[in-house]
BABALUM-623188 format. One record per residue (C-alpha): chain; x, y, z; residue in one letter. Coordinates in steps of 0.1 Angstrom, whole numbers. Example, Ala and Ser with C-alpha at 12.3 -4.5 7.8 and 13.67 -1.06 7.14 Angstrom:
2
c:east:north:up:r
A:123:-45:78:A
A:137:-11:71:S
# end
This chain:
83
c:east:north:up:r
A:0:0:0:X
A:11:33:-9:X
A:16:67:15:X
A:2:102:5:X
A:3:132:22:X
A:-21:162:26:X
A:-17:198:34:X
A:-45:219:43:X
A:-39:257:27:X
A:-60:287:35:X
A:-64:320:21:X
A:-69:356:43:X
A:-59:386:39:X
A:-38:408:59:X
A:-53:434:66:X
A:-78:461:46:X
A:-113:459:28:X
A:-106:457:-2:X
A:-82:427:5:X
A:-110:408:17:X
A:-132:408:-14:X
A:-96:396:-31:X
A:-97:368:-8:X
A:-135:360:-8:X
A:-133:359:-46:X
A:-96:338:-47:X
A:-112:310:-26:X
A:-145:310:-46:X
A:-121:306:-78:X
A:-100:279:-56:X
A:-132:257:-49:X
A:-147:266:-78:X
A:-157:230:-100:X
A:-134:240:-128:X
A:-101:247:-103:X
A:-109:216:-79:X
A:-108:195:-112:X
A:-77:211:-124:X
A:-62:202:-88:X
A:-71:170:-90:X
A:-54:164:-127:X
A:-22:177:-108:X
A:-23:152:-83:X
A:-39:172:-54:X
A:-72:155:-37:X
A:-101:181:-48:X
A:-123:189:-15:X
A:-156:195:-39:X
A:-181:166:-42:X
A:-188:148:-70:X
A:-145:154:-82:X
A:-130:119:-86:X
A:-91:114:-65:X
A:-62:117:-86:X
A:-53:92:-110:X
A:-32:65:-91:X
A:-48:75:-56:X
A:-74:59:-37:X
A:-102:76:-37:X
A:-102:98:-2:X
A:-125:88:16:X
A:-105:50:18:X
A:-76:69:33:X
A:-70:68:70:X
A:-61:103:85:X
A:-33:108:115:X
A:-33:136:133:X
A:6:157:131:X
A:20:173:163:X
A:32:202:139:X
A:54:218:166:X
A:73:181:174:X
A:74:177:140:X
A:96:212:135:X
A:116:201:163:X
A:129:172:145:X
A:129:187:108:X
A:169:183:103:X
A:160:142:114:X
A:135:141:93:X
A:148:157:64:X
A:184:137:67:X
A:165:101:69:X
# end
């Protein structure tokens, strides 16, 4: 059996109005049917319904997810990195 791994991304803005409404409309565009297909043809698992997994993945929801301790996880980067 194979290993994959996922990364959850976010979009906000900094600070300002008007950079709201450019976030707002950036993550409408990111979950938008035609972008979570074109995630999933680059290999990335689409969160939209109704988007099959990437080709040579199993399908998501036959995956089992483990929680990460980020912080331990950045206290052994140079371990992890060199294994």
């Amino acid at each position: 059996m194979g290993a994959a791994i996922s990364e959850r991304s976010s979009v906000a803005p900094s600070h300002g109005e008007l950079l709201w409404d450019a976030a707002r409309l950036i993550a409408e565009f990111a979950l938008s049917q035609e972008m979570q297909t074109a995630f999933a043809e680059a290999g990335v698992y689409p969160i939209r319904a109704g988007i099959a997994s990437p080709k040579g993945l199993p399908e998501i929801s036959s995956t089992k997810l483990i929680e990460l301790d980020l912080l331990a996880t950045l206290k052994e980067r140079d371990k992890i990195l060199n294994w």
